[in-house]
Backbone as XML, in Angstrom:
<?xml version="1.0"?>
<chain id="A" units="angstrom">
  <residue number="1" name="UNK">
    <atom name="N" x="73.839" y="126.639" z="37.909"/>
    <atom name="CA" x="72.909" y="126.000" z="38.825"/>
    <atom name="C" x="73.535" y="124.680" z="39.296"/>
  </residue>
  <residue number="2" name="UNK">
    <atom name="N" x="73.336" y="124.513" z="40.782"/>
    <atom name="CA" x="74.272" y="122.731" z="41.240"/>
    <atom name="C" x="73.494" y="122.006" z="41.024"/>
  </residue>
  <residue number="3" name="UNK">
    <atom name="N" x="73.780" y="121.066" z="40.520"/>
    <atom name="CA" x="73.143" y="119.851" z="39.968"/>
    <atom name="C" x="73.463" y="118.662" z="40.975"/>
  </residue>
  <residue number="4" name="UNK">
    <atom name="N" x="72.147" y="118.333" z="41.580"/>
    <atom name="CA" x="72.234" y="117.497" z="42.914"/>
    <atom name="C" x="71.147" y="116.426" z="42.536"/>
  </residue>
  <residue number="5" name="UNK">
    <atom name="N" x="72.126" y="115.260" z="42.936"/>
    <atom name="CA" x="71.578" y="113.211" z="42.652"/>
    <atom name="C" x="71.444" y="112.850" z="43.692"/>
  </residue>
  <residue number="6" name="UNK">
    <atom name="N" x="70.107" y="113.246" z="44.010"/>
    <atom name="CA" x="69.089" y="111.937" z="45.136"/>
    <atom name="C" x="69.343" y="111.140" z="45.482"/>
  </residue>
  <residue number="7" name="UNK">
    <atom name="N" x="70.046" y="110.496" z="46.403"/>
    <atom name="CA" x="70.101" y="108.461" z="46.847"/>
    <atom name="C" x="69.522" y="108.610" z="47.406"/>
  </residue>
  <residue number="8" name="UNK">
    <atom name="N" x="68.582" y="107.200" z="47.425"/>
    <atom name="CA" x="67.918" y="106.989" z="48.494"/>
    <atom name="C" x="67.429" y="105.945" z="48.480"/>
  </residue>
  <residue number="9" name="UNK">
    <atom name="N" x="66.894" y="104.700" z="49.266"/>
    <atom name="CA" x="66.838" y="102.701" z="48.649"/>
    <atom name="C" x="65.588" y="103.378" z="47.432"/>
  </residue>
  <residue number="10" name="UNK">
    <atom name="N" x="65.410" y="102.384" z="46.934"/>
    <atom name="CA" x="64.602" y="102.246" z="45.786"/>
    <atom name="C" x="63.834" y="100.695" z="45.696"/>
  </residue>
  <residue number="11" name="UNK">
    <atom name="N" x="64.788" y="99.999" z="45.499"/>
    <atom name="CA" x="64.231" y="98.639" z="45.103"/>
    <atom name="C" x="63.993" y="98.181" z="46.352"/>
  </residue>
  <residue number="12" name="UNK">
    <atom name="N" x="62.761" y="96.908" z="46.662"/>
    <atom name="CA" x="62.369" y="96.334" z="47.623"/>
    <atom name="C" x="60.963" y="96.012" z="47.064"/>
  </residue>
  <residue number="13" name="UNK">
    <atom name="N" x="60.243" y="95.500" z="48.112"/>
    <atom name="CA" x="58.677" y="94.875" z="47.920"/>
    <atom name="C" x="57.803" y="95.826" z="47.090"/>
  </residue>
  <residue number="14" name="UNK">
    <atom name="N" x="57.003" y="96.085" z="46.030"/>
    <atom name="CA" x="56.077" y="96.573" z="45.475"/>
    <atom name="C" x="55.507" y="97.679" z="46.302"/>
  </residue>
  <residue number="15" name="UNK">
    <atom name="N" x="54.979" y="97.416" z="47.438"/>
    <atom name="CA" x="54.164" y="98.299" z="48.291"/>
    <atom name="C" x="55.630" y="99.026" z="48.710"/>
  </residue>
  <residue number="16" name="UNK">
    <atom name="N" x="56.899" y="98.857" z="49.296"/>
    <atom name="CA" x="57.856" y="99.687" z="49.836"/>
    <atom name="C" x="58.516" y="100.252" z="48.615"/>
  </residue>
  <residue number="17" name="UNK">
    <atom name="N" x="58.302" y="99.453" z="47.388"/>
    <atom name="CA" x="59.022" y="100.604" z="46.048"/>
    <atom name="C" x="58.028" y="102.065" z="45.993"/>
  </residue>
  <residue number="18" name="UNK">
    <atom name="N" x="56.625" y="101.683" z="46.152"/>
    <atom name="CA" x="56.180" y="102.510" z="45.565"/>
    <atom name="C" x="56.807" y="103.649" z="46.948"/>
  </residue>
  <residue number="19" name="UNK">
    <atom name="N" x="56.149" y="103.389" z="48.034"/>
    <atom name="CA" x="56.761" y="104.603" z="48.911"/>
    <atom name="C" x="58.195" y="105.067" z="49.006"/>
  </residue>
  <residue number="20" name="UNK">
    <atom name="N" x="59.430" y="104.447" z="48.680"/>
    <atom name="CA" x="60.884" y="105.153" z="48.509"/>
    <atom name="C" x="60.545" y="105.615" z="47.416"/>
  </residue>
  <residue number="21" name="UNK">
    <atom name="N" x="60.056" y="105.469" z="45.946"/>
    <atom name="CA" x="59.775" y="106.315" z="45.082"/>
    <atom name="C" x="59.165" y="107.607" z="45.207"/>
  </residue>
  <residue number="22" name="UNK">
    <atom name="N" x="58.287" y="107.777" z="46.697"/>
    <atom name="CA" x="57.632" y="109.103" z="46.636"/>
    <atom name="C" x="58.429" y="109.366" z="47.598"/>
  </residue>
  <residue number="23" name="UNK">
    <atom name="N" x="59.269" y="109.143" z="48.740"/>
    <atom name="CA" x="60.006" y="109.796" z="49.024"/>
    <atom name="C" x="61.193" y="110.228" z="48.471"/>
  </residue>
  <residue number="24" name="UNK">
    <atom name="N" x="62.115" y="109.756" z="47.267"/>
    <atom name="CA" x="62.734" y="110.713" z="46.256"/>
    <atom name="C" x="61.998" y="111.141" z="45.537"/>
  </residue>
  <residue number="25" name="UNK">
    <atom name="N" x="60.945" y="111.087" z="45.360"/>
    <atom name="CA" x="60.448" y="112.405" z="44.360"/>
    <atom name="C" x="60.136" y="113.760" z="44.860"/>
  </residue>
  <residue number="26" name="UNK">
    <atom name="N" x="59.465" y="113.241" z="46.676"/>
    <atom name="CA" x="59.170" y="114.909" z="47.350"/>
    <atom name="C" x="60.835" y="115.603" z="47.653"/>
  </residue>
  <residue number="27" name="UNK">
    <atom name="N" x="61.664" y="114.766" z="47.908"/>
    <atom name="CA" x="63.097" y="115.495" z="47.947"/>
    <atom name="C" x="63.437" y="115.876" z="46.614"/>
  </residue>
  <residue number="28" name="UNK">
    <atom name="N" x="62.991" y="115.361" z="45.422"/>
    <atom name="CA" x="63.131" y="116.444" z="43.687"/>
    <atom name="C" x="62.386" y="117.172" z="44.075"/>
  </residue>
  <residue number="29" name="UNK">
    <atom name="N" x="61.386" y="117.347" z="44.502"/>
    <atom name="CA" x="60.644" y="118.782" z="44.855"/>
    <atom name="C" x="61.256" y="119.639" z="45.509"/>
  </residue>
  <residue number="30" name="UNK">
    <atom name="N" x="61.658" y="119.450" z="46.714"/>
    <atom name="CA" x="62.370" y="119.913" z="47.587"/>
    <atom name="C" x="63.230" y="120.824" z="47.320"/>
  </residue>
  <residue number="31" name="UNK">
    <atom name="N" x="64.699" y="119.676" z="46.387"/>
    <atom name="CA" x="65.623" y="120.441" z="45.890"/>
    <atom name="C" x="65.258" y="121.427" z="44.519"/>
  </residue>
  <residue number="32" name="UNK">
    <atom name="N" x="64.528" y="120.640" z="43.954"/>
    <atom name="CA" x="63.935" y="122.074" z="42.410"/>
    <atom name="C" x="63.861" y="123.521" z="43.628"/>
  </residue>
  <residue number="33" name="UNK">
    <atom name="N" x="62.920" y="123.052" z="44.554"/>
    <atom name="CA" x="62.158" y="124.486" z="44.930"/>
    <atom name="C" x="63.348" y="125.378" z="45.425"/>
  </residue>
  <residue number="34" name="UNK">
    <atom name="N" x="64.323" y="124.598" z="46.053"/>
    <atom name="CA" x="65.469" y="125.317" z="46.645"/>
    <atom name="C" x="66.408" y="126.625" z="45.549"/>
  </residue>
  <residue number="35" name="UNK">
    <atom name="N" x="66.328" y="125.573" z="44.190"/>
    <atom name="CA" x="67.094" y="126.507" z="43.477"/>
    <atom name="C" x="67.739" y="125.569" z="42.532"/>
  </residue>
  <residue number="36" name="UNK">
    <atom name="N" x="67.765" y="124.578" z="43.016"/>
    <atom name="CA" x="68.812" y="123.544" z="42.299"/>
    <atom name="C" x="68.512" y="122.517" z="41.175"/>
  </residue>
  <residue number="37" name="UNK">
    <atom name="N" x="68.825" y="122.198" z="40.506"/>
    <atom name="CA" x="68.762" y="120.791" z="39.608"/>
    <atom name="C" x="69.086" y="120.012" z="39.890"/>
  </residue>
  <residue number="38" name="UNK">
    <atom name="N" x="67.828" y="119.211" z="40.241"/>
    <atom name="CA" x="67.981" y="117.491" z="40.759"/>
    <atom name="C" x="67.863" y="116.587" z="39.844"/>
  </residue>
  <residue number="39" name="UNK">
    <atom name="N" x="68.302" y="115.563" z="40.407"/>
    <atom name="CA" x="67.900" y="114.287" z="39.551"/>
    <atom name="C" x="67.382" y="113.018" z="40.432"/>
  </residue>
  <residue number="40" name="UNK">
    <atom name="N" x="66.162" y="113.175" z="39.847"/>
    <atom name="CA" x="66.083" y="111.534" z="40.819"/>
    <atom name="C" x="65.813" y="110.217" z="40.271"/>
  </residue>
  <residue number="41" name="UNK">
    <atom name="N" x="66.267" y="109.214" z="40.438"/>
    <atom name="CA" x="66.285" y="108.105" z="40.165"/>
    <atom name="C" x="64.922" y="107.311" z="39.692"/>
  </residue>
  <residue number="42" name="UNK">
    <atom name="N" x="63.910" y="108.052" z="41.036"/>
    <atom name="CA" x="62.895" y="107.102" z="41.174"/>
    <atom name="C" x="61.928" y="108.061" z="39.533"/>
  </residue>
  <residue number="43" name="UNK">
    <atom name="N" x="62.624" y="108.707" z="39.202"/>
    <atom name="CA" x="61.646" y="109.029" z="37.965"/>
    <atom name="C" x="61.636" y="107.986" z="36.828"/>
  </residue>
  <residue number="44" name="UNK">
    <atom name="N" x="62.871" y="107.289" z="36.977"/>
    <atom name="CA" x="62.890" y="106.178" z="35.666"/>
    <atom name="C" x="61.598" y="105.280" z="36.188"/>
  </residue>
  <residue number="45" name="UNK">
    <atom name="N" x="60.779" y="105.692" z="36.787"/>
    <atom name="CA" x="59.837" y="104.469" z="36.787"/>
    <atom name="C" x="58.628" y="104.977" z="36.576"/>
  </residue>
  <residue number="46" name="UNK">
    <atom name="N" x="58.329" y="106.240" z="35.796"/>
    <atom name="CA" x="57.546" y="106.203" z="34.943"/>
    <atom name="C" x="58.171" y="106.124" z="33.125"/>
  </residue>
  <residue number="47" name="UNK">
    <atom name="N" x="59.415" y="106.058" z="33.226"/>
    <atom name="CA" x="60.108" y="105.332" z="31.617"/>
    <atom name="C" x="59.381" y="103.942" z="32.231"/>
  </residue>
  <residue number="48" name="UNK">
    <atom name="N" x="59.187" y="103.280" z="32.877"/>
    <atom name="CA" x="58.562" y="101.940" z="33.076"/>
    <atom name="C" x="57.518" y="101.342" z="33.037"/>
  </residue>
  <residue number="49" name="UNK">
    <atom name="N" x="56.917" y="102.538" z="33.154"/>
    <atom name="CA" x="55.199" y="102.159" z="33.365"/>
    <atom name="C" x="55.159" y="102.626" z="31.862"/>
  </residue>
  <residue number="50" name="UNK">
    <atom name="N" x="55.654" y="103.778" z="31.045"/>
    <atom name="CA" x="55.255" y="104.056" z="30.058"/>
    <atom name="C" x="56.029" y="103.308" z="28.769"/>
  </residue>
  <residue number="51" name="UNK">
    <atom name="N" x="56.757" y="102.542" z="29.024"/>
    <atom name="CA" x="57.287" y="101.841" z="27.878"/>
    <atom name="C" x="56.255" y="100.315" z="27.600"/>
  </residue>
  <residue number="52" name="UNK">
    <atom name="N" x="56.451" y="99.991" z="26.407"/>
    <atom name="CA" x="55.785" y="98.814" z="25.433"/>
    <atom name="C" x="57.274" y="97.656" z="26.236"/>
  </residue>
  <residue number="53" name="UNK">
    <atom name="N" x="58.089" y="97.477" z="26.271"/>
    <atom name="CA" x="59.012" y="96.868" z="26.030"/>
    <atom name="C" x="59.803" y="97.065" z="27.650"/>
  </residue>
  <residue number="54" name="UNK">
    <atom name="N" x="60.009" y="96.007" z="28.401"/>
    <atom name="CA" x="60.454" y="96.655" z="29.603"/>
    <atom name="C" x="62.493" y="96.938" z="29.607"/>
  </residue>
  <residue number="55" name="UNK">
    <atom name="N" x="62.793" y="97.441" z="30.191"/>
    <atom name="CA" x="64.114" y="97.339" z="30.493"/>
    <atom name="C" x="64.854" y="96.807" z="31.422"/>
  </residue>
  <residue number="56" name="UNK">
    <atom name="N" x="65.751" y="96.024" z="31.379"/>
    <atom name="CA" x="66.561" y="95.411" z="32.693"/>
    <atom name="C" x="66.832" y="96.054" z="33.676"/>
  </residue>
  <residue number="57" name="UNK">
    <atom name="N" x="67.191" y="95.671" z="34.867"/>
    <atom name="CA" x="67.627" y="96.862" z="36.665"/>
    <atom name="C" x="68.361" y="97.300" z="35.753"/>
  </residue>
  <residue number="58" name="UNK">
    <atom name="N" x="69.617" y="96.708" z="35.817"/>
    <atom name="CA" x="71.166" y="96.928" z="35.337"/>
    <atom name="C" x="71.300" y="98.464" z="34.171"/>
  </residue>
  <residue number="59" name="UNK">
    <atom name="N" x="70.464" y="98.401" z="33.318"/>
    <atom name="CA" x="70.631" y="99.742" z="32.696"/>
    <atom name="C" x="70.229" y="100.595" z="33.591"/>
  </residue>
  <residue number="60" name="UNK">
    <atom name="N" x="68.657" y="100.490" z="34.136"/>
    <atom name="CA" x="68.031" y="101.952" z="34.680"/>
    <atom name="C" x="69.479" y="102.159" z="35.864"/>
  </residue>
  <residue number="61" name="UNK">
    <atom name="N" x="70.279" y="101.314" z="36.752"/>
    <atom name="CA" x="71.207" y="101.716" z="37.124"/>
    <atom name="C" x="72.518" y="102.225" z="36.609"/>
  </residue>
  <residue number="62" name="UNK">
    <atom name="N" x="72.720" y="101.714" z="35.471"/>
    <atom name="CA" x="73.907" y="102.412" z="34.558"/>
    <atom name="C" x="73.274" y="104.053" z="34.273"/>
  </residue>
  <residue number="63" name="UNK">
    <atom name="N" x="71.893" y="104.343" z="34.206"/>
    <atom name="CA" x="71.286" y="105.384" z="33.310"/>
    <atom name="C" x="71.758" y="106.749" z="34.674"/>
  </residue>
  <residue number="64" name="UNK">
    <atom name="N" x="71.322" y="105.794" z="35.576"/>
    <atom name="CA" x="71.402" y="106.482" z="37.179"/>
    <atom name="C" x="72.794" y="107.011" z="37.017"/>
  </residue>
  <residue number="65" name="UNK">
    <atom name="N" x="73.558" y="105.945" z="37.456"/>
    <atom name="CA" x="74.801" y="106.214" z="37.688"/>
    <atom name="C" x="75.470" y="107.368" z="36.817"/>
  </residue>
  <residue number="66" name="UNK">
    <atom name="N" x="75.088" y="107.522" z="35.301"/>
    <atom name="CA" x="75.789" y="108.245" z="34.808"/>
    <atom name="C" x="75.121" y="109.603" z="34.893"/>
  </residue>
  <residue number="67" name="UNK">
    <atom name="N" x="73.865" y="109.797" z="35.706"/>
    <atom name="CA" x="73.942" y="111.055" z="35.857"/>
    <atom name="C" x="74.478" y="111.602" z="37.150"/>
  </residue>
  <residue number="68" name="UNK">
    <atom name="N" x="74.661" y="110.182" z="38.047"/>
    <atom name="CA" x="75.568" y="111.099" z="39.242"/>
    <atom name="C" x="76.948" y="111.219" z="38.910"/>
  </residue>
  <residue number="69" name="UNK">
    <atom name="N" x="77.554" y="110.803" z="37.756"/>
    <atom name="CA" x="78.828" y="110.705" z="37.643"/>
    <atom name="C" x="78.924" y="112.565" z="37.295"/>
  </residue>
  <residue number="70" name="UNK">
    <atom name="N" x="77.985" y="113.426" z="36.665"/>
    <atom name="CA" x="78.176" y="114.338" z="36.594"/>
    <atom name="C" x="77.451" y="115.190" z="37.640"/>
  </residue>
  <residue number="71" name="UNK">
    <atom name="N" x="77.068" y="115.000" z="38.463"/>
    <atom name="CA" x="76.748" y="115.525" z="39.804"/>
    <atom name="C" x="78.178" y="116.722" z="40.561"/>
  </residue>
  <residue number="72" name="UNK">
    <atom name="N" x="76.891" y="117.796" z="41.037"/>
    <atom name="CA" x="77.845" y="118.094" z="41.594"/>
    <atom name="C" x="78.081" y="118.187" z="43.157"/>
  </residue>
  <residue number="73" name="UNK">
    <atom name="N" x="77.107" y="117.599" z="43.590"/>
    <atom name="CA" x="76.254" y="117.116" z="45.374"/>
    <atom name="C" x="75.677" y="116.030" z="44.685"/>
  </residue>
  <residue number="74" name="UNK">
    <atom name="N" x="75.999" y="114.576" z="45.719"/>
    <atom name="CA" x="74.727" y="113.383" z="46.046"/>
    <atom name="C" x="74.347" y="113.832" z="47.545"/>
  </residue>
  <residue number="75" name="UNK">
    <atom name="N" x="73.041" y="113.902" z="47.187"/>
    <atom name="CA" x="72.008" y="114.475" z="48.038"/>
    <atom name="C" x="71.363" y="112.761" z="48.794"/>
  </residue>
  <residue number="76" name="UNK">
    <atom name="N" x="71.594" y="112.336" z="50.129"/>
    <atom name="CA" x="71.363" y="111.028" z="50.482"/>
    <atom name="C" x="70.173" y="111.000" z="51.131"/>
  </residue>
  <residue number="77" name="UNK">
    <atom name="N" x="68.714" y="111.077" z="50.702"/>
    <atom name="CA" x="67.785" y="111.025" z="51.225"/>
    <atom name="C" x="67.649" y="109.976" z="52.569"/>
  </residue>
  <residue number="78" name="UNK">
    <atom name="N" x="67.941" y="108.669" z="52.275"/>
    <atom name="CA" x="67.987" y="107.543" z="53.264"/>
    <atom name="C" x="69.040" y="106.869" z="52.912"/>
  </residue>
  <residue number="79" name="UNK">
    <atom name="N" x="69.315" y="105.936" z="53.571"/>
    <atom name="CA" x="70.584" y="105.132" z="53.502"/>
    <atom name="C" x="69.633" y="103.235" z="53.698"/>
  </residue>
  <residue number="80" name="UNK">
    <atom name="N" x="69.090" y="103.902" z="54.489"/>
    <atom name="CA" x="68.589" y="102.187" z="54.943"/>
    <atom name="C" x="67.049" y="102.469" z="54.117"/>
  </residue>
  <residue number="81" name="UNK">
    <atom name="N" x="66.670" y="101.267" z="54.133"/>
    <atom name="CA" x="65.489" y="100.545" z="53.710"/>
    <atom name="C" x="64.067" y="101.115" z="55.037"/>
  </residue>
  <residue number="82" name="UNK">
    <atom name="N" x="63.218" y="100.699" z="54.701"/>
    <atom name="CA" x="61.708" y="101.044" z="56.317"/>
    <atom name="C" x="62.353" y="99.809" z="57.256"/>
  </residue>
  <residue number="83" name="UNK">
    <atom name="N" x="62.853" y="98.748" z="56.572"/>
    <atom name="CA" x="62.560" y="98.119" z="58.018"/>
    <atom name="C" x="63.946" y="97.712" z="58.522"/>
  </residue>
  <residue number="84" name="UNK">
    <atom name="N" x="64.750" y="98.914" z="58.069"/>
    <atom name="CA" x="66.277" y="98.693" z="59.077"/>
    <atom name="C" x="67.334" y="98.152" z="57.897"/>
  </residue>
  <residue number="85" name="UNK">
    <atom name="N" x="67.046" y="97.821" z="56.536"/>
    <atom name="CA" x="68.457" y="96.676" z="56.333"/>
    <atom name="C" x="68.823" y="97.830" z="55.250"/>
  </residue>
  <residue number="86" name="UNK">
    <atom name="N" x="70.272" y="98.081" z="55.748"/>
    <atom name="CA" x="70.943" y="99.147" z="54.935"/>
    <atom name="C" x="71.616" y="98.839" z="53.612"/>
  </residue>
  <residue number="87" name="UNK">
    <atom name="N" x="70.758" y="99.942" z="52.208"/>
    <atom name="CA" x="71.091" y="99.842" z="51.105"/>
    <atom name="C" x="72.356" y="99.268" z="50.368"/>
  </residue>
  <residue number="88" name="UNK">
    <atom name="N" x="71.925" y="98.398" z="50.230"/>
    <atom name="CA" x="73.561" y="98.312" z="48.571"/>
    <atom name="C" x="73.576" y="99.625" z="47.667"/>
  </residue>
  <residue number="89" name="UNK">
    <atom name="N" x="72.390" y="99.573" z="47.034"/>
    <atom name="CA" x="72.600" y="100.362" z="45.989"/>
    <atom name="C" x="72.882" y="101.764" z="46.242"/>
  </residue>
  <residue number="90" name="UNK">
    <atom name="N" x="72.799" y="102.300" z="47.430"/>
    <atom name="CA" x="72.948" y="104.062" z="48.277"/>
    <atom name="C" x="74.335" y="103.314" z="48.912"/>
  </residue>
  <residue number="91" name="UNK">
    <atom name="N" x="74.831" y="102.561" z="49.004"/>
    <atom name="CA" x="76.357" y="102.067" z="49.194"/>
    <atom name="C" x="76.921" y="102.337" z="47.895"/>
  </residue>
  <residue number="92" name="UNK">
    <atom name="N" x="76.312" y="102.399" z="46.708"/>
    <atom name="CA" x="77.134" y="102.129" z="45.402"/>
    <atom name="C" x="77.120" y="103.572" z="45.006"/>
  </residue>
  <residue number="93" name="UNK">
    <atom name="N" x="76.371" y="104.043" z="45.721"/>
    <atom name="CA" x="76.266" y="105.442" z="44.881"/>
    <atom name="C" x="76.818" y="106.578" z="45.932"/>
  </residue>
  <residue number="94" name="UNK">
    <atom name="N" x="77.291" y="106.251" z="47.433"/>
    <atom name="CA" x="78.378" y="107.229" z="47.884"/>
    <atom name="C" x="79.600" y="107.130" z="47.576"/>
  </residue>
  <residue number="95" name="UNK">
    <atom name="N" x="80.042" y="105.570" z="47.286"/>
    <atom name="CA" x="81.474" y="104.769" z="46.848"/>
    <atom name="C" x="81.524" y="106.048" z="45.937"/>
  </residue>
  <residue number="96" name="UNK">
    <atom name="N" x="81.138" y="105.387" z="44.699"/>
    <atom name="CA" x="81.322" y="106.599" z="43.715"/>
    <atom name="C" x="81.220" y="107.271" z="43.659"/>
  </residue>
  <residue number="97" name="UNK">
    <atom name="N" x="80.651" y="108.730" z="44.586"/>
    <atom name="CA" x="80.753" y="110.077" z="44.395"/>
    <atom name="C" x="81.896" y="110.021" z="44.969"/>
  </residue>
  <residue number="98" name="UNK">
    <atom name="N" x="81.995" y="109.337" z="46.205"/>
    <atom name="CA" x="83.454" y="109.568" z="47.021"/>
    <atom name="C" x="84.745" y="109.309" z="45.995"/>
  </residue>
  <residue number="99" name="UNK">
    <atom name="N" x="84.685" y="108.248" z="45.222"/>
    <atom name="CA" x="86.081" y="107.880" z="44.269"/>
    <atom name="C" x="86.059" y="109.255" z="43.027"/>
  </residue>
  <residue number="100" name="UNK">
    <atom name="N" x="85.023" y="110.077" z="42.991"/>
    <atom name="CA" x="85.043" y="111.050" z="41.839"/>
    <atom name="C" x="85.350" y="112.004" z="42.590"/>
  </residue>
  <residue number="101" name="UNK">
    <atom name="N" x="85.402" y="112.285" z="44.112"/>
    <atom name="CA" x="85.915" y="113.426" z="44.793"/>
    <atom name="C" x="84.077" y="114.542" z="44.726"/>
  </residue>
  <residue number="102" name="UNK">
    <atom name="N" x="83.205" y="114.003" z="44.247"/>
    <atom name="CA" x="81.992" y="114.257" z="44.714"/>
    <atom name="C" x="81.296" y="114.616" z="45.826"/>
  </residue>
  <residue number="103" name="UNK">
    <atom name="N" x="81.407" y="115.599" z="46.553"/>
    <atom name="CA" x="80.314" y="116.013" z="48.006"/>
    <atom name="C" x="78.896" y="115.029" z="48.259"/>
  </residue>
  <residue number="104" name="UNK">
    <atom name="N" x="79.348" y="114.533" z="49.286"/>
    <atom name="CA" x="78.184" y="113.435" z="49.887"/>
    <atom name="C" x="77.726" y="114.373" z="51.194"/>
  </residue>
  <residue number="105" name="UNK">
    <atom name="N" x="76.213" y="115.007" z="51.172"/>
    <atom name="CA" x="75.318" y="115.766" z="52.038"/>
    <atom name="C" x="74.067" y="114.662" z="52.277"/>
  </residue>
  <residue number="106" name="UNK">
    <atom name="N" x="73.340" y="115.337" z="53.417"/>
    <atom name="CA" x="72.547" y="114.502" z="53.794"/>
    <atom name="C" x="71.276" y="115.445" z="54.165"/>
  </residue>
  <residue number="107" name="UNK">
    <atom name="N" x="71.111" y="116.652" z="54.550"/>
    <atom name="CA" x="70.495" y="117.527" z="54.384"/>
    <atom name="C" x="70.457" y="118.460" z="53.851"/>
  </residue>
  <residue number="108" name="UNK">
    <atom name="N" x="69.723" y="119.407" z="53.120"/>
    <atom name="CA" x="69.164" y="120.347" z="52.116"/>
    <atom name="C" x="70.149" y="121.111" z="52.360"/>
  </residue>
  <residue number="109" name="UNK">
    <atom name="N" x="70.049" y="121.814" z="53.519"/>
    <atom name="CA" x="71.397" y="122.701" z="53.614"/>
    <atom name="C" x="72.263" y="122.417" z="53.687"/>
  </residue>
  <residue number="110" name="UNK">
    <atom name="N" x="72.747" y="121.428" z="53.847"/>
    <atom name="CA" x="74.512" y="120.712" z="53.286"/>
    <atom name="C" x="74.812" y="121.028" z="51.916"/>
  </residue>
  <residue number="111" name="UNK">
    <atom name="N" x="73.629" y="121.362" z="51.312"/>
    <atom name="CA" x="73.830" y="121.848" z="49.897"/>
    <atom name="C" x="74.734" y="123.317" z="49.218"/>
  </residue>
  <residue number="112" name="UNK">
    <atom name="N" x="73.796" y="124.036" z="50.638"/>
    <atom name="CA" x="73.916" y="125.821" z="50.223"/>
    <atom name="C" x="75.480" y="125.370" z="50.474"/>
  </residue>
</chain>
């Protein structure tokens, strides 16, 4: 089964986290329904809501990163932010599929 890592912005204002969070989660839907094993990022944020003890960015991005390091498609939901200013962190995460020789798609069927 291909195992395909979601980018897509994440961090930003409270009200715009919560909506990039549901837009990588309906693209984990998306890709499950297709056939595939996804991973999405924005799930570490119920490890957030459900932990006693919070965790720093810096890990939940190390936690990220190392599951796209075994990716076999990054699947790029968005690149930019709602109001135009284009991601660092979906910058950090094509760099590195690209330096692992990783397939960077942008639609579902870029997958098949």
């Amino acid at each position: 089964m291909k195992r395909v890592y979601i980018a897509g912005p994440m961090s930003d204002m409270p009200a715009q986290y919560l909506a990039n969070c549901a837009r990588l989660l309906t693209a984990w839907r998306e890709i499950n329904a297709a056939g595939f094993a996804g991973y999405c990022p924005a799930a570490d944020m119920l490890l957030g809501i459900g932990s006693e003890r919070p965790f720093d960015v810096e890990s939940y991005r190390a936690w990220s990163m190392a599951w796209l390091e075994v990716a076999d498609v990054v699947y790029v939901v968005a690149a930019a932010h709602a109001d135009g200013r284009y991601s660092e962190g979906v910058d950090a995460e094509v760099r590195r599929a690209v330096e692992m020789g990783i397939p960077v798609v942008f639609t579902v069927e870029d997958i098949r």
